[in-house]
MMTF fields as JSON, N, C-alpha, C and O atoms, coordinates in Angstrom:
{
  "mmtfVersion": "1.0.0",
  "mmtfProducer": "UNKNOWN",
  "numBonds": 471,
  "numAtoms": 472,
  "numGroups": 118,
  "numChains": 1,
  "numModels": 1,
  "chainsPerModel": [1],
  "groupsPerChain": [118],
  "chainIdList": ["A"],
  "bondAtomList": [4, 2, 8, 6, 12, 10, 16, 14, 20, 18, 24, 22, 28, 26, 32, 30, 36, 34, 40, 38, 44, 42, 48, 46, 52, 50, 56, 54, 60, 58, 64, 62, 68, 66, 72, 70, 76, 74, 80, 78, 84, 82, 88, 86, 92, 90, 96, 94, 100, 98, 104, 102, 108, 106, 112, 110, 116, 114, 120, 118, 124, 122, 128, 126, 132, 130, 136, 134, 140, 138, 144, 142, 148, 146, 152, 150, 156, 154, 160, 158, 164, 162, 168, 166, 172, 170, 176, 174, 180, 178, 184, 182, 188, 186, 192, 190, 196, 194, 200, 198, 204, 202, 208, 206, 212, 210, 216, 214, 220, 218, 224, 222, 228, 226, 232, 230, 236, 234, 240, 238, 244, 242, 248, 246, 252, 250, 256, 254, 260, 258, 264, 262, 268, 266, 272, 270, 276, 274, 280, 278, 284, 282, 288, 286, 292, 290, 296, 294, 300, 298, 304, 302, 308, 306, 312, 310, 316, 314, 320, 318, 324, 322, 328, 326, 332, 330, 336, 334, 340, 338, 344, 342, 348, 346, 352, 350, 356, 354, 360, 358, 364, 362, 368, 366, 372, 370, 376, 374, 380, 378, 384, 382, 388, 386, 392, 390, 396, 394, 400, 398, 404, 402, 408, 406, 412, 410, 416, 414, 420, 418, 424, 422, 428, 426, 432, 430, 436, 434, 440, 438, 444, 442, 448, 446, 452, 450, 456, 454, 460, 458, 464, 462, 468, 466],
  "bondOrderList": [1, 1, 1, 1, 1, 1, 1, 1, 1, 1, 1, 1, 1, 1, 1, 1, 1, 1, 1, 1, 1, 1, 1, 1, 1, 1, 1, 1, 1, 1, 1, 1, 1, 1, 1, 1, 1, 1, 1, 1, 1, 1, 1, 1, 1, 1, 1, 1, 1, 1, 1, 1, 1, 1, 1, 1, 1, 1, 1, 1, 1, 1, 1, 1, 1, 1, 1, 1, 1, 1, 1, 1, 1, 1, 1, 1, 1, 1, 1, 1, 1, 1, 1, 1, 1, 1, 1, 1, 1, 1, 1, 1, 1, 1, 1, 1, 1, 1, 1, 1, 1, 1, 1, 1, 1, 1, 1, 1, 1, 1, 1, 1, 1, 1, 1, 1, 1],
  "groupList": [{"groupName": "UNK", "atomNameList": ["N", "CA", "C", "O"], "elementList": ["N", "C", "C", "O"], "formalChargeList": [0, 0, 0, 0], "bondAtomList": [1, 0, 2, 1, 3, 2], "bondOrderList": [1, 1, 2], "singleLetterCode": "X", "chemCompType": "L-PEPTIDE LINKING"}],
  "groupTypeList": [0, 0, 0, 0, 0, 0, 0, 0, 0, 0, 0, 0, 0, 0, 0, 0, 0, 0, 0, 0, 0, 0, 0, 0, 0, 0, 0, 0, 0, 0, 0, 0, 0, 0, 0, 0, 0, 0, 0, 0, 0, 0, 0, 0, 0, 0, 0, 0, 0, 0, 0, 0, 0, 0, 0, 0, 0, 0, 0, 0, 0, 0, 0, 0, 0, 0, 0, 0, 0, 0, 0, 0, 0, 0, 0, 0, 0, 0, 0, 0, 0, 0, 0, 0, 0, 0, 0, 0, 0, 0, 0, 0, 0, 0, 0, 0, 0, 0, 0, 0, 0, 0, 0, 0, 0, 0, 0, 0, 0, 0, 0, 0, 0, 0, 0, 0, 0, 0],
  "groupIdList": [1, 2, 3, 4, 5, 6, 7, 8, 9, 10, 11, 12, 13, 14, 15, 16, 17, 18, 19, 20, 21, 22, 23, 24, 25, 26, 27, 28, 29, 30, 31, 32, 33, 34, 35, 36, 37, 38, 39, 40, 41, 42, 43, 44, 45, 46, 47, 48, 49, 50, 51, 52, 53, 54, 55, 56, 57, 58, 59, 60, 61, 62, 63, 64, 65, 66, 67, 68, 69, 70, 71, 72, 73, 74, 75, 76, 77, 78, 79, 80, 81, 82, 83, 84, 85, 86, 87, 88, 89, 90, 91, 92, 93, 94, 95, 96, 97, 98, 99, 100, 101, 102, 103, 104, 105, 106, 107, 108, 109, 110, 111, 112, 113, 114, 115, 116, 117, 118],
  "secStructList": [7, 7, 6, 6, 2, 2, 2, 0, 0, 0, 0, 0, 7, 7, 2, 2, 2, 2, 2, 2, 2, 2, 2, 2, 2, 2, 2, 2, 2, 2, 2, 2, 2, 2, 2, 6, 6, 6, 1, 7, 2, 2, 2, 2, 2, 1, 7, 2, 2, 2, 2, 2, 2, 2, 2, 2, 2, 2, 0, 0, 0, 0, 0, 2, 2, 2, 2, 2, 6, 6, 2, 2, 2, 2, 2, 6, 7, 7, 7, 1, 2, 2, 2, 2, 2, 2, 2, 6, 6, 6, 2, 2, 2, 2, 6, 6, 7, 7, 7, 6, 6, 2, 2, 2, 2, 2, 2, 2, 2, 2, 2, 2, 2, 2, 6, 1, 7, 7],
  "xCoordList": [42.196, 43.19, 43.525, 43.666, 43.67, 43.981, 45.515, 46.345, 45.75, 47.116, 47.542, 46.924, 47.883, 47.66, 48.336, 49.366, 47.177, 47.134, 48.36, 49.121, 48.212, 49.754, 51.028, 51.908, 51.099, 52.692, 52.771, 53.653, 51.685, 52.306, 52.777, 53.667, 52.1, 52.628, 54.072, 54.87, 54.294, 55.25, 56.105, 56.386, 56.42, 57.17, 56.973, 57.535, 56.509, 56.008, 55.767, 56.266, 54.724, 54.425, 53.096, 52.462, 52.649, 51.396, 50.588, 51.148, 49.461, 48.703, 49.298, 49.398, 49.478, 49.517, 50.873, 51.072, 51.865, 53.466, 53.44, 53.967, 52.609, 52.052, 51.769, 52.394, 50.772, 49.931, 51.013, 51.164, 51.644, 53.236, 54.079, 54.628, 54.319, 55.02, 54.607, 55.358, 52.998, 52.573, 52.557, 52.742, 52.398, 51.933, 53.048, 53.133, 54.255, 55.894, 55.989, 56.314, 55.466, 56.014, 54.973, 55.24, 53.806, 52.451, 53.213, 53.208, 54.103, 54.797, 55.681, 55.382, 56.911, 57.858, 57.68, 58.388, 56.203, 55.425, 55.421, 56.041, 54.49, 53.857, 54.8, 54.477, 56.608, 57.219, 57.789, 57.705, 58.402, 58.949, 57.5, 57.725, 56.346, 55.16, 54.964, 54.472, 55.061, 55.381, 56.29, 55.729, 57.625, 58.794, 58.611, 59.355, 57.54, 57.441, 55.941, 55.831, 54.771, 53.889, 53.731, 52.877, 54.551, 54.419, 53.22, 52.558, 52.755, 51.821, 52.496, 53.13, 52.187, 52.585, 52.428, 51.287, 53.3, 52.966, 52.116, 51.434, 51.775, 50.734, 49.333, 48.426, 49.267, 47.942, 47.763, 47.032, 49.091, 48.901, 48.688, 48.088, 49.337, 49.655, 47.816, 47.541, 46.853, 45.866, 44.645, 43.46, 45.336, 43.894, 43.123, 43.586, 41.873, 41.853, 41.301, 40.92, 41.279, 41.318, 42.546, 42.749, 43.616, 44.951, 45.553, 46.467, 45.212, 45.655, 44.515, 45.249, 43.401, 42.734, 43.594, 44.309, 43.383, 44.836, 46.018, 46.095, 47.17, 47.658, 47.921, 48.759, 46.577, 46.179, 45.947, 46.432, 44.977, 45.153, 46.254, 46.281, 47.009, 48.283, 49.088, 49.552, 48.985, 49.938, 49.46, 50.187, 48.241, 47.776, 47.936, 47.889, 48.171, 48.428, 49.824, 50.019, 50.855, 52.07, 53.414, 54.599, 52.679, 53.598, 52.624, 53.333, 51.396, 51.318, 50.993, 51.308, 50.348, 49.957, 51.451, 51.623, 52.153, 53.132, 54.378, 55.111, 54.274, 55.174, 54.926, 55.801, 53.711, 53.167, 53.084, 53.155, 52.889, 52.888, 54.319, 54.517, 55.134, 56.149, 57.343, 58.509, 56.528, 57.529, 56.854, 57.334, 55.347, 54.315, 54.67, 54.256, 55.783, 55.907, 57.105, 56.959, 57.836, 58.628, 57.516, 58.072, 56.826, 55.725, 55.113, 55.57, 54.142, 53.86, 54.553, 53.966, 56.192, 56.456, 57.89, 58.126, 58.601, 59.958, 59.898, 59.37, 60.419, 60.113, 61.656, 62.636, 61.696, 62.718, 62.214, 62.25, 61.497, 60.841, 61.704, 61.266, 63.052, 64.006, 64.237, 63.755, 64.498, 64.936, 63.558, 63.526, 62.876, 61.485, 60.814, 60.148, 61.363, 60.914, 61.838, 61.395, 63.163, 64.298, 63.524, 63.381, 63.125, 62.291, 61.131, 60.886, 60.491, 59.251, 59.597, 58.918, 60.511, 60.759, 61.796, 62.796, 61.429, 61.642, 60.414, 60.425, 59.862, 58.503, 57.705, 57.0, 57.691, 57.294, 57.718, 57.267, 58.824, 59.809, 58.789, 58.628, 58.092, 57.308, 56.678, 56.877, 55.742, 54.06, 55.629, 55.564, 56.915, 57.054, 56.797, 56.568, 56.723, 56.657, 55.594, 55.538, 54.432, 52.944, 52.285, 52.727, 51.515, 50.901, 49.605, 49.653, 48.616, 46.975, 46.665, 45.96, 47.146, 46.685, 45.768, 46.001, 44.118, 43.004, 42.983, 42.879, 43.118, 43.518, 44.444, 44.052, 45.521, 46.366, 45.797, 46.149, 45.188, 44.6, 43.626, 43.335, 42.831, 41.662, 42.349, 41.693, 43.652, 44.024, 44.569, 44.385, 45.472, 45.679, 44.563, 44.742, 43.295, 42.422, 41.845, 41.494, 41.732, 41.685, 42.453, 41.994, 43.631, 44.906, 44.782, 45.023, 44.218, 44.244, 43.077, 43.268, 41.973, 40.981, 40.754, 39.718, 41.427, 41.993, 42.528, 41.967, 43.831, 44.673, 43.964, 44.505, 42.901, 42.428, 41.126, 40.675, 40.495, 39.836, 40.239, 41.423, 39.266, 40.037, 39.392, 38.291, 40.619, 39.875, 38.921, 38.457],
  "yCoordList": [98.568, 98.713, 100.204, 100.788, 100.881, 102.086, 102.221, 101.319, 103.732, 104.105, 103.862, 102.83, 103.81, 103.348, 101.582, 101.068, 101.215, 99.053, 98.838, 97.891, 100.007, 99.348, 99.691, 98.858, 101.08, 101.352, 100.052, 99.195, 100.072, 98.611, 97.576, 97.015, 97.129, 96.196, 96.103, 95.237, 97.504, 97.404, 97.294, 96.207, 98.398, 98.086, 96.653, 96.301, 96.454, 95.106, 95.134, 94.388, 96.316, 96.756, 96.215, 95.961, 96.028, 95.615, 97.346, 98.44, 97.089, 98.345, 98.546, 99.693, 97.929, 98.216, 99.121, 100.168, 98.187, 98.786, 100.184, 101.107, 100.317, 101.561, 102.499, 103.559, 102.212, 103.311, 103.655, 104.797, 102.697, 103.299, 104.246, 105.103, 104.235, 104.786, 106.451, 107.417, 106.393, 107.827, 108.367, 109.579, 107.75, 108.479, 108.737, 109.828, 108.084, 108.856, 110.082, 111.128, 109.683, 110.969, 112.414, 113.587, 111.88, 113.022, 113.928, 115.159, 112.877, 113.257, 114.079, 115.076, 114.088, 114.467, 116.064, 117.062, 115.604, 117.018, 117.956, 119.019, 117.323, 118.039, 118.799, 119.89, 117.849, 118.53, 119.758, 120.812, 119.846, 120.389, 122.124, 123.191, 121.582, 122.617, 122.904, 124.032, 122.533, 122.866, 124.218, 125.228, 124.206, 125.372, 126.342, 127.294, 126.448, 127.066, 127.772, 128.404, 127.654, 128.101, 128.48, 129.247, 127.925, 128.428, 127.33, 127.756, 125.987, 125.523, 123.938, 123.198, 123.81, 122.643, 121.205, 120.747, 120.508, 119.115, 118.455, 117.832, 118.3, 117.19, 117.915, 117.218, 119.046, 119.827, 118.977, 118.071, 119.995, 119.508, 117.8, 117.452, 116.801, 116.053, 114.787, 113.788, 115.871, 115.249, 116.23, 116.273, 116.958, 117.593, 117.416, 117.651, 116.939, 115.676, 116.885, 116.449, 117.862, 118.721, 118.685, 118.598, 118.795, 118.722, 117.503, 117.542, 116.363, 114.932, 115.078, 115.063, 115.195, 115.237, 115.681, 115.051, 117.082, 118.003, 117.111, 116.531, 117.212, 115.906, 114.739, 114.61, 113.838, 113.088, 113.285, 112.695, 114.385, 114.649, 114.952, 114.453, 115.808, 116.199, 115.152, 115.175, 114.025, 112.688, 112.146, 111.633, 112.299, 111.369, 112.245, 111.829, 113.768, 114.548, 114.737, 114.97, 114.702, 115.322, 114.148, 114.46, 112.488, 111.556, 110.539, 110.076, 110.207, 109.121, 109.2, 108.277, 110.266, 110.632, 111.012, 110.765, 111.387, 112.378, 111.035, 110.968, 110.032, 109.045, 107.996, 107.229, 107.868, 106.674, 107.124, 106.344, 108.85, 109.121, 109.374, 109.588, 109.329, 109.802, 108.109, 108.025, 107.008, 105.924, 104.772, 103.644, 105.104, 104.511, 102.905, 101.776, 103.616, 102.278, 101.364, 100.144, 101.673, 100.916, 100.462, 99.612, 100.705, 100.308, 99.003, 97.895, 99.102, 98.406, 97.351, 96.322, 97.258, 95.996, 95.788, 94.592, 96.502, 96.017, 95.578, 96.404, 94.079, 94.207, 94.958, 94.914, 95.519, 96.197, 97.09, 98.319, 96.033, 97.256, 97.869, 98.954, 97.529, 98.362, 99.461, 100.419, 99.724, 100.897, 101.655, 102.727, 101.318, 102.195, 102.913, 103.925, 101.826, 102.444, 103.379, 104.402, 103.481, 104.342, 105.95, 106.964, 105.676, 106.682, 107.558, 108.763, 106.433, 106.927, 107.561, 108.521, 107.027, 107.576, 109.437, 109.778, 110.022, 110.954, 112.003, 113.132, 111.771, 112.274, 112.931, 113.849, 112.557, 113.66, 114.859, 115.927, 114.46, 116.107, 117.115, 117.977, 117.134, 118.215, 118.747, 119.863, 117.728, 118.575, 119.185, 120.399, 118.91, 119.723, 121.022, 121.746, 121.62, 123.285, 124.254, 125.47, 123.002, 123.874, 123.52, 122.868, 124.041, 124.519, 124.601, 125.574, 124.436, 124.723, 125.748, 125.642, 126.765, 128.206, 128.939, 129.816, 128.522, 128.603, 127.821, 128.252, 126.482, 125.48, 126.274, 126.596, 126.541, 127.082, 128.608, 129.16, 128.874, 130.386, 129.986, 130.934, 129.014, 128.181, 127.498, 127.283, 127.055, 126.614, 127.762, 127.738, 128.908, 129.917, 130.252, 129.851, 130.888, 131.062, 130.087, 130.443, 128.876, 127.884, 128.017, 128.33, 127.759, 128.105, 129.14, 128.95, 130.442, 131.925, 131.795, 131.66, 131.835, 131.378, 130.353, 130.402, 129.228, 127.978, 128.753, 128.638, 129.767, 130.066, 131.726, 132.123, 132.403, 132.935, 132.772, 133.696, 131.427, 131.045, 131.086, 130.944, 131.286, 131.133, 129.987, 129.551, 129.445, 128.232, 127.646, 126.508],
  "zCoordList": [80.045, 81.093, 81.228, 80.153, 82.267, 82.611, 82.524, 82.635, 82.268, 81.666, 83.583, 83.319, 84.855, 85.526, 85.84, 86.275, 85.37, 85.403, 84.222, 84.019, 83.617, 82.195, 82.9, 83.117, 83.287, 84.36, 85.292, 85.232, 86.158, 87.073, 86.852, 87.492, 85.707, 84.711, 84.464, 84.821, 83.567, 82.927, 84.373, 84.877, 84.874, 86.118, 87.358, 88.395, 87.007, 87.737, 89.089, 89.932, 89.317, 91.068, 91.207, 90.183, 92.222, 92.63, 92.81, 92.879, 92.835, 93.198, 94.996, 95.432, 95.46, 97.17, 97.301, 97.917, 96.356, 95.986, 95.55, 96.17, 94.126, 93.621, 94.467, 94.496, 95.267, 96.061, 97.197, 97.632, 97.568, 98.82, 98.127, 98.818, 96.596, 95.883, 95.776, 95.639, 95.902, 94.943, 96.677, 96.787, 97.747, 99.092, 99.36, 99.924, 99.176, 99.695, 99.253, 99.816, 97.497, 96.822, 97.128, 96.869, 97.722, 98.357, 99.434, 99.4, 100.735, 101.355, 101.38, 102.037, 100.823, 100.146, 99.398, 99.262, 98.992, 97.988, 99.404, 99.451, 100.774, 101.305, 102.286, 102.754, 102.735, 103.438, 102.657, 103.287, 101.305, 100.223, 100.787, 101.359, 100.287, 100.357, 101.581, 101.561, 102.71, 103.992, 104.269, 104.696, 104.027, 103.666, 103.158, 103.393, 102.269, 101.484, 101.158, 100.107, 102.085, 102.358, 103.774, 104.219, 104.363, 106.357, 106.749, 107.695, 106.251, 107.037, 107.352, 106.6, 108.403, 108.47, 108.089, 108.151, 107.746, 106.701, 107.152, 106.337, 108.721, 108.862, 108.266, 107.812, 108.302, 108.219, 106.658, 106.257, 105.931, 104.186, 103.753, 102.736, 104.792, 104.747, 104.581, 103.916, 105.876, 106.191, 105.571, 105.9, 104.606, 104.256, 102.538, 101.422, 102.962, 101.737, 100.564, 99.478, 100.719, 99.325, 98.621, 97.41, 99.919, 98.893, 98.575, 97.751, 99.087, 98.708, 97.658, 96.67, 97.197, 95.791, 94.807, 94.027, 94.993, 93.863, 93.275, 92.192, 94.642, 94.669, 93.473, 92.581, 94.005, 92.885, 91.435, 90.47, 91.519, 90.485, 89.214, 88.09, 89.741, 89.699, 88.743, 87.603, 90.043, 89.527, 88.225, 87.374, 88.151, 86.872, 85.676, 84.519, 86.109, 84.782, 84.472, 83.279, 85.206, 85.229, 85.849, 85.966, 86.241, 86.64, 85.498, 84.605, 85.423, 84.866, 83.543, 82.792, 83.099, 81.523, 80.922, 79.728, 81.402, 81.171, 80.798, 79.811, 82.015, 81.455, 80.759, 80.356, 80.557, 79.998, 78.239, 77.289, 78.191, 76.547, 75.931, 74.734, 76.753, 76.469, 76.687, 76.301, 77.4, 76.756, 76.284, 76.397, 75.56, 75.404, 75.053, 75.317, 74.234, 73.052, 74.022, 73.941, 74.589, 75.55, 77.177, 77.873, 77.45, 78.399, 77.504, 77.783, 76.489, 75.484, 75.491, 75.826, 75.083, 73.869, 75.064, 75.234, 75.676, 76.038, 77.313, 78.058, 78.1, 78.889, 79.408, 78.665, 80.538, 81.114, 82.253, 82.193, 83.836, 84.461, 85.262, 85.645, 85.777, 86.405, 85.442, 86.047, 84.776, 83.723, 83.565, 82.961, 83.892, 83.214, 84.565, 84.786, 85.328, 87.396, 87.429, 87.951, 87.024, 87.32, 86.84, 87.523, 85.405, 84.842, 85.173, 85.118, 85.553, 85.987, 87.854, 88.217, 88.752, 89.891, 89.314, 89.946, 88.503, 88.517, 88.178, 88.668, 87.725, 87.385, 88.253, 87.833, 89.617, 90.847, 90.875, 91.287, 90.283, 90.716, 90.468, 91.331, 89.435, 88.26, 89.348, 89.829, 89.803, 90.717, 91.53, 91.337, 92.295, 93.711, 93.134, 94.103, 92.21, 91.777, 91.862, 91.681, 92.323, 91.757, 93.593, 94.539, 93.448, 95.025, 94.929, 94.177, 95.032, 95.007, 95.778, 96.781, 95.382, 96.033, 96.548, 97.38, 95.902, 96.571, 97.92, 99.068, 97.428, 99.162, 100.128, 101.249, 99.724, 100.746, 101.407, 102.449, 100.785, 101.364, 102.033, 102.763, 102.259, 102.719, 103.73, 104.749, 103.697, 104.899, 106.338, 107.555, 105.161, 106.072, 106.78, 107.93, 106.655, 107.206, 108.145, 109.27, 107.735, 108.935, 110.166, 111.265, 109.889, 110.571, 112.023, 113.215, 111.126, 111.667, 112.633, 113.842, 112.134, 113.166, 113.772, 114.436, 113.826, 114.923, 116.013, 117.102, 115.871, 116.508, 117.373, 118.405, 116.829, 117.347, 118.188, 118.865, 118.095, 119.069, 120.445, 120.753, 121.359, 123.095, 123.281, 122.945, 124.099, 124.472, 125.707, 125.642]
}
């Protein structure tokens, strides 16, 4: 079972529930990173280098991160309101970090989009 299939569990979400959960919080990432790089969220929102990152991200810093740190209460207790309460803080982390090669890859997109004639 994937560290993953055990959070749902423990919290008692379906994968469909799950996956609404991590794309709010993608969202949320991308308006937050929006403000704060000058590009706009739908760009960040639809560009699948940075929904990779993203992902990635989540499985290092929302799901490894909460799953080692309440291993033994995931495991043995049931209690998935208290452990969802927990684990819905865990996004916060990635809002801090930015994929900076991507974003310079997007500026340039951006720049020569906008300097094309049409």
């Amino acid at each position: 079972m994937t560290t993953q299939e055990k959070i749902c569990r423990a919290l008692r979400l379906t994968h469909f529930i799950y996956d609404n959960m991590r794309s709010a919080a993608f969202q949320n990432w991308c308006l937050r990173a929006s403000m704060v790089v000058g590009i706009p969220m739908r760009i960040l929102g639809t560009h699948p280098g940075i929904y990779k990152w993203y992902l990635e991200n989540w499985r290092v810093y929302v799901e490894n991160r909460f799953y080692q740190q309440y291993k033994d209460y995931i495991e043995s207790i049931d209690a998935p309101k208290q452990l969802y309460d927990l684990f819905q803080t865990y996004p916060k982390e990635i809002e801090q970090f930015y994929p900076k090669p991507l974003i310079y890859d997007l500026y340039k997109q951006i720049k020569n989009d906008v300097s094309k004639p049409n």
